[in-house]
KOLLUMTI-208547 format. One record per residue (C-alpha): residue number from 1; x negated, y, z negated. Coordinates in pm, whole numbers, plus 50000, padded with zeros to 5 digits. Each point is the difference from the previous one (the first is absolute). Example, Ala and Ser with C-alpha at 12.3 -4.5 7.8 and 13.67 -1.06 7.14 Angstrom:
// KOLLUMTI-208547
SITE  resi     px     py     pz
SITE     1  48770  49550  49220
SITE     2  49863  50344  50066
//
This chain:
// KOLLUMTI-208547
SITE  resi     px     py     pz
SITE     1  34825  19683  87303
SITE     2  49943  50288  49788
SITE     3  50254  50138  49719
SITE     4  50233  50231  50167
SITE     5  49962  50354  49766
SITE     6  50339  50210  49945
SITE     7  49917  50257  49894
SITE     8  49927  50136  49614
SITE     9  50372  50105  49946
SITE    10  50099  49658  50091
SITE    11  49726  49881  49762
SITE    12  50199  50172  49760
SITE    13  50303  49862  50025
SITE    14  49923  49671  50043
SITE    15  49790  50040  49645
SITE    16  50332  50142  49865
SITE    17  50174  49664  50140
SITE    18  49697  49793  49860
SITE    19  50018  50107  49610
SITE    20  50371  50006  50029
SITE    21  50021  49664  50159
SITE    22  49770  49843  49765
SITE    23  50134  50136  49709
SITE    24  50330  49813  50113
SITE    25  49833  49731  50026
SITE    26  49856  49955  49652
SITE    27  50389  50056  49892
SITE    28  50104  49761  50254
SITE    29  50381  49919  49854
SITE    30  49937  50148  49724
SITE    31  50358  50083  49937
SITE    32  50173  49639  50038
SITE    33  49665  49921  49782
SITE    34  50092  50196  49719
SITE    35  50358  49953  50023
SITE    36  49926  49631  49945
SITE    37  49736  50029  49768
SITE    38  50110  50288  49746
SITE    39  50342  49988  50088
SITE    40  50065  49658  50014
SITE    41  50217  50017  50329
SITE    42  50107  49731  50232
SITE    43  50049  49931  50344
SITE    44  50338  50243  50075
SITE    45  49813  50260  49788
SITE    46  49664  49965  50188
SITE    47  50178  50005  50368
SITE    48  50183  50308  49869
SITE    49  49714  50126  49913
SITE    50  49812  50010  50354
SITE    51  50383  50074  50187
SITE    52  50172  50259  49806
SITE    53  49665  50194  49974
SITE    54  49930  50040  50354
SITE    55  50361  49996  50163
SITE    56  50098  50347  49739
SITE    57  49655  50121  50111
SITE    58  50094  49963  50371
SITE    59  50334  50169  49962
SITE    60  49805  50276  49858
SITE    61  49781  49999  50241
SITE    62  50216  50037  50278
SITE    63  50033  50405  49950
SITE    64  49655  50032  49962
SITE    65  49922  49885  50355
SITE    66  50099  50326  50142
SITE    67  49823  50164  49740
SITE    68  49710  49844  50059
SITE    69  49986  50090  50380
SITE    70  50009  50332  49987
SITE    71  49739  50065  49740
SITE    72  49636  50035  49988
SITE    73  49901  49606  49950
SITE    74  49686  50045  49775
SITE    75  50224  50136  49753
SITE    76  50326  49805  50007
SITE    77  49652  49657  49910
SITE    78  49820  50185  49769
SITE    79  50399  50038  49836
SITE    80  50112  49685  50042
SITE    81  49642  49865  49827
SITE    82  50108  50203  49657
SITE    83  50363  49900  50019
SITE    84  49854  49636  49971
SITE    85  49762  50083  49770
SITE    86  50253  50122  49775
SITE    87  50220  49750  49992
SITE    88  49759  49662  49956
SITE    89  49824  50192  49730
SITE    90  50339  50009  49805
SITE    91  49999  49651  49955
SITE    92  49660  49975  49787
SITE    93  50100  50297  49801
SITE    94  50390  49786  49937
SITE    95  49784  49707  49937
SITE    96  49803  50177  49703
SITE    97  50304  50143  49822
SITE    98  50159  49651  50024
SITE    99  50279  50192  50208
SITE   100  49965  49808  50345
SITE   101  50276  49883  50147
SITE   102  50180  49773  50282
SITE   103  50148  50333  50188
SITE   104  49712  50192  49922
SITE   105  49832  49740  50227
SITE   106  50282  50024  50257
SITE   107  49996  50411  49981
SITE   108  49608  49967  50042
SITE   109  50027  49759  50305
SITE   110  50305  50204  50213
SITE   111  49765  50347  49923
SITE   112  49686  49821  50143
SITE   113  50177  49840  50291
SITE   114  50129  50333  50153
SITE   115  49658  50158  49965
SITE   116  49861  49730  50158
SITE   117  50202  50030  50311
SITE   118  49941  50381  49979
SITE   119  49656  49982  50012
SITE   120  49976  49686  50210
SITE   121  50213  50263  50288
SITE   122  49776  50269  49936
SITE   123  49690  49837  50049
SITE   124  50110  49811  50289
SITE   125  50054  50329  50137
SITE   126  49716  50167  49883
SITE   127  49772  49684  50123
SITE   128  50176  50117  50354
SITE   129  49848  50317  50018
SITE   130  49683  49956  49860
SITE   131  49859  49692  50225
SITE   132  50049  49963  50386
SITE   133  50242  49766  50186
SITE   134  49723  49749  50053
SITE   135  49879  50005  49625
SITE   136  50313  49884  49862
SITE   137  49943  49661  50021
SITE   138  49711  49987  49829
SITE   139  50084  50272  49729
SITE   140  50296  49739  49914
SITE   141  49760  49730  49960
SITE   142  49782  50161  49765
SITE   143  50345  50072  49819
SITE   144  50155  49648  50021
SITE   145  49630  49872  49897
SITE   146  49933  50212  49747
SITE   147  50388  49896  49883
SITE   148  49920  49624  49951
SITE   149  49660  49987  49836
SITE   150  50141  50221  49749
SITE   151  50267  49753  49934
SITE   152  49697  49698  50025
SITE   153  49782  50217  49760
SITE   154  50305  50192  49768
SITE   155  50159  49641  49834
SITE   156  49767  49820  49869
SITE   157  49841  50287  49845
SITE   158  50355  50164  49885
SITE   159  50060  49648  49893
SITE   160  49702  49980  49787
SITE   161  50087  50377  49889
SITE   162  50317  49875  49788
SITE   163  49852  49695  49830
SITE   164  49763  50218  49887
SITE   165  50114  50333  49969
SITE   166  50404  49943  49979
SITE   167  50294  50005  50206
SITE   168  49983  50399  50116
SITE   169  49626  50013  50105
SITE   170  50035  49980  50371
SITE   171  50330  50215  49978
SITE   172  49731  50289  49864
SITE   173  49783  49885  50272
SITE   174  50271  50087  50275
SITE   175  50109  50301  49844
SITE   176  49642  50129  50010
SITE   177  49928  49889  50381
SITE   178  50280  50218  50101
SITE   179  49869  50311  49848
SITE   180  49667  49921  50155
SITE   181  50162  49930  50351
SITE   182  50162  50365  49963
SITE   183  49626  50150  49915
SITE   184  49869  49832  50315
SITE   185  50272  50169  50221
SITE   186  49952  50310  49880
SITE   187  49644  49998  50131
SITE   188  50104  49962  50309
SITE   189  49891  50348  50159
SITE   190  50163  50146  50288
SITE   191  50338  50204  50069
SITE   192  50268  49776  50079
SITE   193  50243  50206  50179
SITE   194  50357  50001  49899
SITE   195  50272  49805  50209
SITE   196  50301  50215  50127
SITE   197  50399  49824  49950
SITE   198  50110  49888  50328
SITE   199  50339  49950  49823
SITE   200  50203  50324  49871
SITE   201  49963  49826  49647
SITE   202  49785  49737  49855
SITE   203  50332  49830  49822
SITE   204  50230  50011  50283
SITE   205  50109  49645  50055
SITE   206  49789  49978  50324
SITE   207  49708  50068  49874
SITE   208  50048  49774  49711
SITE   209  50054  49700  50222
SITE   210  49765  50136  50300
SITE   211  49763  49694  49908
SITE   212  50277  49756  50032
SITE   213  50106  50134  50291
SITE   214  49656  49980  50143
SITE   215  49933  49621  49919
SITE   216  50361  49835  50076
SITE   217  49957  50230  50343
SITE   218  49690  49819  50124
SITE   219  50029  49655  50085
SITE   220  49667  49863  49840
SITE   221  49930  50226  49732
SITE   222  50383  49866  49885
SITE   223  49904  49619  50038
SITE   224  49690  50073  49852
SITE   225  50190  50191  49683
SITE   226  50265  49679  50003
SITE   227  49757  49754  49963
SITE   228  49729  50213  49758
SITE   229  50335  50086  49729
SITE   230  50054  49605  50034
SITE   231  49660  49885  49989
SITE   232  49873  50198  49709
SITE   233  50351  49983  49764
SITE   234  49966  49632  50030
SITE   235  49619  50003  49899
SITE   236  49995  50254  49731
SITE   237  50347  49823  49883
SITE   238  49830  49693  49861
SITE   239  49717  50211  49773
SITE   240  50211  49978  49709
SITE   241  50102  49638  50037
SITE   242  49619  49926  50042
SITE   243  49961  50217  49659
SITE   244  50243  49761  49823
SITE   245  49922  49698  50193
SITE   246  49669  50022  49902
SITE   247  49944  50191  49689
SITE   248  50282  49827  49779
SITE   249  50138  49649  50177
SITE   250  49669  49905  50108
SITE   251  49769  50182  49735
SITE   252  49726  50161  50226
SITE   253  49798  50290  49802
SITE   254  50043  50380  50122
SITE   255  49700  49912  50163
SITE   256  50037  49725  50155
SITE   257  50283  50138  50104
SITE   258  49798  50353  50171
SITE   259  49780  49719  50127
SITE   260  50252  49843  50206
SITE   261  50078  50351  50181
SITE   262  49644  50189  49965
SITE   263  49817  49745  50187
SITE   264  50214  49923  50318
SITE   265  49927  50389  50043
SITE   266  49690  49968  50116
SITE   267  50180  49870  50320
SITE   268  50125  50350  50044
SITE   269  49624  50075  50065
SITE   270  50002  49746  50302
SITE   271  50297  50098  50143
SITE   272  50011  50410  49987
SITE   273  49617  49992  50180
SITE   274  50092  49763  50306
SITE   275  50308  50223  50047
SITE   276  49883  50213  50242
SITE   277  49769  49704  50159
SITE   278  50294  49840  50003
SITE   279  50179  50219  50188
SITE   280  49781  50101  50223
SITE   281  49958  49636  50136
SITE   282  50357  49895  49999
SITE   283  50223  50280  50000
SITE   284  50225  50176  49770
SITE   285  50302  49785  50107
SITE   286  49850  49662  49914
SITE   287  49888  50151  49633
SITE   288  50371  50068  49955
SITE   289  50160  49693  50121
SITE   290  49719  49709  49855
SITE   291  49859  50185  49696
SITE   292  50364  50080  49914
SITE   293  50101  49674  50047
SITE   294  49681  49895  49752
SITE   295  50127  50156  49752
SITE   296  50350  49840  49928
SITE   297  49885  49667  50031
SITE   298  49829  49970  49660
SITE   299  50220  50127  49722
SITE   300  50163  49672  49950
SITE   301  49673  49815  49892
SITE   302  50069  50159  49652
SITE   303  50324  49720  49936
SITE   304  49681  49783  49918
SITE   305  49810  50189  49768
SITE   306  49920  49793  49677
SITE   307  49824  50014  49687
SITE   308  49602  50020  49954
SITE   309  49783  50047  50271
SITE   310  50150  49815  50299
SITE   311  50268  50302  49932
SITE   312  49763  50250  49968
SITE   313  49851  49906  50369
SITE   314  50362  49945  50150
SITE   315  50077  50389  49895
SITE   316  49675  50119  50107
SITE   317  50010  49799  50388
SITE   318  50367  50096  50040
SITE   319  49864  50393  49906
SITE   320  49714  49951  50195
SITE   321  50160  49923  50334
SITE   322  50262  50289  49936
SITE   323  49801  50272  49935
SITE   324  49730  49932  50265
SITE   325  50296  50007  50261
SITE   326  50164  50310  49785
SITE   327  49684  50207  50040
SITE   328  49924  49929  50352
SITE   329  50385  50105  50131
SITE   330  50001  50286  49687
SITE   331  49742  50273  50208
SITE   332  50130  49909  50336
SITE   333  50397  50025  49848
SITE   334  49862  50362  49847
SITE   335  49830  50106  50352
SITE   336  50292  49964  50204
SITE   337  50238  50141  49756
SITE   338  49798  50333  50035
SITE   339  49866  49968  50386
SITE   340  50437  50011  50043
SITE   341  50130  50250  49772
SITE   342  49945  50379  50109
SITE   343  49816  50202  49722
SITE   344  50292  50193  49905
SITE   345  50175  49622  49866
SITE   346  49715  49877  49883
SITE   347  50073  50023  49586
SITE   348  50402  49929  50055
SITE   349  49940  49687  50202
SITE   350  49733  49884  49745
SITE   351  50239  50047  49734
SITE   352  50277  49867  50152
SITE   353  49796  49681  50092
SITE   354  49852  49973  49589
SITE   355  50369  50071  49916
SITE   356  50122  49697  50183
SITE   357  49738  49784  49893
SITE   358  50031  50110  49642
SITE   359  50371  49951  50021
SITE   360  49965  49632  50138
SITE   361  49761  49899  49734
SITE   362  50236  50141  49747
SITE   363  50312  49814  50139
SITE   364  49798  49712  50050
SITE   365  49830  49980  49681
SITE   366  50312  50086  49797
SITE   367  50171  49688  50223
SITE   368  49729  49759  49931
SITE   369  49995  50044  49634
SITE   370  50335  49945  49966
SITE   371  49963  49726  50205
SITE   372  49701  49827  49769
SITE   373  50228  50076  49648
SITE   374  50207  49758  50157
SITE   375  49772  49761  50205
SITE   376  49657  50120  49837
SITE   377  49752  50144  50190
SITE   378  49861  49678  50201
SITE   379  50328  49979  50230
SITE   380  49999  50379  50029
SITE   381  49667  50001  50119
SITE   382  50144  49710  50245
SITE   383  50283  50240  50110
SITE   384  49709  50287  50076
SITE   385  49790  49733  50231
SITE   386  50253  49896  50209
SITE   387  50174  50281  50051
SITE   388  49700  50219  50123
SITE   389  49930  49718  50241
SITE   390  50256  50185  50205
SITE   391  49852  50364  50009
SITE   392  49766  49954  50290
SITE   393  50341  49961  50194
SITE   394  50029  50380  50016
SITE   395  49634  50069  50094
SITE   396  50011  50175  50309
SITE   397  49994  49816  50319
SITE   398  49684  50039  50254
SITE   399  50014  50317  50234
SITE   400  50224  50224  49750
SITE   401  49684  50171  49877
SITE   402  49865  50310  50171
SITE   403  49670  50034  50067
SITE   404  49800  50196  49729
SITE   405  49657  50181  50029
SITE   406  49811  49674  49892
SITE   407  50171  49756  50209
SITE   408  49931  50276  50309
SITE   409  49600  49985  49887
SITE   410  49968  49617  49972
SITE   411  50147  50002  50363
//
């Protein structure tokens, strides 16, 4: 079967995506990196880090959702791209002057975080109108693929990066992706036509929380939201206990240490190019309730990491198994979230859904280092593995789901 073309403005953005995504990945945790390296921080610090960071950048995110909807998208990207440039490429300059700082770091992280959610909505509602119904599966692939080889290819290499070029290299790296990213959109030709308020004002409190409203208001899109918040917060809560698991009780190298999380990416490769096989032989429904399932039933496999290279493999199989299952449900979760959400909610319930996921990985993250200054971070990570055992509990149950264009062609 032939590669599917999209188009060349689609080629465009997904370009954008690429650089941007694999600049990202070469400063894969680069913050919590240089917080522990240069800064010397420890484990509270380092979960503060990655959960005050991205719950202030949801609250400011959450009056840009509105905003976002009812401008031209292109623009709002292109935007969002130099905001982030901006801010990462304050830390190198800091760095230099010997004037970088913990909150710098925080200030840096919470100004990222809402642009990411602002362009994440804007795309997702850009991607809308540029590709047909049909295509969105397999435009959310290339995404979600694109997505985890960067992360397979971006450590190791970023990892390399500092031993040999210092702590701020793949922070410069980042910085410099996003400004290429916002190059790529703007040569995306074509008028994009502008979107007209449905809502008397863009701040009104219903408009504000017309994404919410839209999510908790249909029954799967809100299990699937329940269990996604949970899912995720619980995952992306034990990165920093891995950082100071691994880099200072057990001694792995920075990269070593990008090894153990690069590698397992390549199973985001696997996963993200069955998805619409997948789909297409066993439903939409099943993908939801088995692959969802998958993907709890691993985290807890990091309790046993230890030193050398038996721990080395234990990370890398536990990563393995969740990401393969993460990028297989990711482009089938994205699909229906857009197949369901009429064009004029599009970038509000996108934002409201990064909001709440940003949110839970703050709260959790912030929990579970407090938790491991007390414990350590071994029985935190415990407390993450058993309690996301119970998320596929609010998967939605079979029959809920409406029928969407694909599941209408497979029949």
């Amino acid at each position: 079967m032939g590669r599917r073309a999209l188009g060349r403005p689609f080629g465009w953005l997904w370009a954008a995506y690429a650089v941007s995504a694999y600049g990202s990945g070469l400063g894969f945790g680069a913050l919590p990196l240089l917080a522990v390296l240069v800064l010397d921080a420890g484990p509270a610090q380092v979960s503060a880090l990655s959960a005050v960071g991205p719950a202030v950048g949801a609250l400011i995110a959450v009056p840009l959702a509105p905003w976002v909807e009812f401008r031209r998208k292109r623009p709002v990207m292109i935007g969002m791209d130099l905001v982030r440039f901006a801010a990462m490429a304050s830390i190198p300059v800091a760095y230099a002057f010997g004037l970088l700082g913990f909150v710098q770091l925080l200030v840096v992280s919470a100004v990222v975080a809402a642009a990411k959610i602002a362009f994440g909505a804007a795309s997702g509602a850009y991607l809308k109108a540029l590709v047909r119904q049909e295509d969105l599966l397999v435009a959310n692939a290339r995404f979600e693929s694109t997505n985890w080889s960067s992360i397979a290819v971006g450590p190791p290499l970023g990892g390399a990066a500092i031993g040999v070029f210092g702590p701020v290299t793949t922070v410069v790296a980042d910085a410099l992706s996003y400004l290429l990213s916002a190059l790529g959109i703007t040569a995306i030709r074509g008028r994009e036509e502008a979107p007209r308020p449905k809502e008397e004002s863009p701040l009104r409190a219903g408009a504000l929380l017309a994404g919410w409203r839209h999510i908790l208001g249909h029954p799967v899109l809100r299990a699937l939201y329940l269990n996604q918040v949970l899912v995720g917060g619980l995952i992306m809560a034990t990165e920093p206990l891995l950082a100071v698991l691994l880099l200072r009780r057990l001694g792995f190298p920075p990269w070593q240490y990008g090894l153990a999380f690069a590698a397992p990416c390549l199973g985001g490769l696997i996963g993200s190019r069955l998805a619409r096989r997948v789909v297409a032989r066993y439903g939409r429904d099943r993908v939801f309730r088995t692959v969802g399932t998958l993907r709890a039933v691993w985290l807890i496999g990091l309790v046993f990491v230890r030193p050398g290279v038996v721990g080395l493999v234990t990370v890398m199989a536990v990563e393995l198994a969740i990401i393969v299952n993460m990028s297989l449900y990711g482009p089938v979760l994205s699909t229906y979230r857009l197949e369901h959400t009429p064009k004029h909610l599009v970038a509000r319930m996108l934002t409201a859904w990064s909001i709440g996921q940003q949110a839970s990985i703050a709260v959790l993250t912030a929990l579970a280092g407090l938790l491991a200054d007390v414990t350590g971070p071994r029985p935190a990570l415990a407390v993450a593995g058993v309690l996301i055992l119970g998320t596929p509990f609010l998967l939605p149950r079979r029959g809920r789901a409406p029928r969407t264009a694909l599941d209408l062609n497979r029949a």
